[in-house]
N, C-alpha and C positions, 0 to 999 in steps of 0.2 A: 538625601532622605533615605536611601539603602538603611542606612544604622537602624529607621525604624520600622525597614518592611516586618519583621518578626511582629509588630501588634495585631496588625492585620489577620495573620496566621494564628494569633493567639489569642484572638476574638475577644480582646478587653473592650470594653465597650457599656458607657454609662447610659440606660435607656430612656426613655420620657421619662419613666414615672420617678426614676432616680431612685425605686425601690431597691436595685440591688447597689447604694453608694456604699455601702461597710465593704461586700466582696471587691468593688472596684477601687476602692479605695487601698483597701489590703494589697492587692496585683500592682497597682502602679507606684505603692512608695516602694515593693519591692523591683520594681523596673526601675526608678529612680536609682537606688540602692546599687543594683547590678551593673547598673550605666554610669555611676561615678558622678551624678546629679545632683545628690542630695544638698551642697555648698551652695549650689543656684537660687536657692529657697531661702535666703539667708537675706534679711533689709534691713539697715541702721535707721530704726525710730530714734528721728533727730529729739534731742534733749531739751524739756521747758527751762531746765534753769542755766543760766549764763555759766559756760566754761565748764559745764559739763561732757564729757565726751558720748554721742550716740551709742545708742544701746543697742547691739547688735541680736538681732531675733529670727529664727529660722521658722517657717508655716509647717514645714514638715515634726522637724524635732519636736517642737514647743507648740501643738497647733493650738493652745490656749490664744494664743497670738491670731490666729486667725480672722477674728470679729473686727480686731480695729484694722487691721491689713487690706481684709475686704473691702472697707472704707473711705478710703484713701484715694484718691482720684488720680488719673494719670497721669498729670505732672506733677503731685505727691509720691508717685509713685518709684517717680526715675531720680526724682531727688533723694526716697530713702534708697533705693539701689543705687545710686552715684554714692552710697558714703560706708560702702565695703569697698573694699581692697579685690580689686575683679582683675583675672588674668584672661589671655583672650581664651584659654581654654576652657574658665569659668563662663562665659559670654557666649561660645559654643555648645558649652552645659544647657546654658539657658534658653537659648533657642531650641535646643533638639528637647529639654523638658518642655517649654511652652508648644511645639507640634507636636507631641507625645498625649497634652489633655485633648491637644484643637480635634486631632485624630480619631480620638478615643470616645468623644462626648457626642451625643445625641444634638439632632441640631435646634433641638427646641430649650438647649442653654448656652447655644451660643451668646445673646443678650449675658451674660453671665462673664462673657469672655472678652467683650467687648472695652475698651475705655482701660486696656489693663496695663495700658506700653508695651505689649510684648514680654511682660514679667511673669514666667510660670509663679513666683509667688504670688501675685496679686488673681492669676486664677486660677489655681487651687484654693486659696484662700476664699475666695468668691462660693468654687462650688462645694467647702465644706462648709460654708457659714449656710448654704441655700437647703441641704442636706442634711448635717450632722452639727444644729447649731452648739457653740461653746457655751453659750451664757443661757438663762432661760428668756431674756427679753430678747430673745431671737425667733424663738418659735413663734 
């Protein structure tokens, strides 16, 4: 957990009111970014039609992706992340992104972080749909 003592010192931190999510949001894709993370955010939404290959979608890059990501229950979850191509370095990515939000977030969104498999995409995904919704039937 060393790699993350620097948040602490950097006092990112998402507060109740979730009023400052644009600056927190800004701060930590650039933390993702600087820490080589941004891959971990990455889930193949399995395909409706036969013999189609999964569509690979990132929450960060694409966060239009985000509503249906949030969605997703957590053994939907590890099934869309079981269908990239993960190295353990990628798997390390995503643990140290997933204690990066746990760290970072007020604990009145933990319920937000919950049920997520341990997938920083399914909570980011979570706290931008709760925050900064994509669609209007989100508000």
């Amino acid at each position: 957990m060393s790699q993350l003592s620097f948040l602490s010192k950097a006092k990112i931190h998402l507060t109740r009111s979730g009023s400052n999510f644009n600056h927190y949001a800004f701060t930590m894709k650039a933390v993702f970014a600087a820490e080589n993370m941004i891959d971990c955010f990455e889930m193949a939404k399995p395909s409706t039609t036969a013999n189609r290959p999964a569509k690979l979608i990132n929450v960060i890059k694409n966060p239009e992706h985000c509503r249906e990501v949030a969605r997703i229950s957590e053994t939907e979850a590890k099934i869309w992340r079981g269908g990239v191509p993960a190295t353990s370095a990628d798997d390390e990515a995503n643990v140290r992104a997933y204690a990066a939000i746990c760290l970072t977030v007020h604990s009145a969104h933990q319920h937000l972080l919950d049920n997520s498999g341990g997938l920083a995409a399914v909570a980011w995904a979570r706290l931008t749909e709760r925050f900064k919704p994509t669609d209007n039937a989100s508000m």
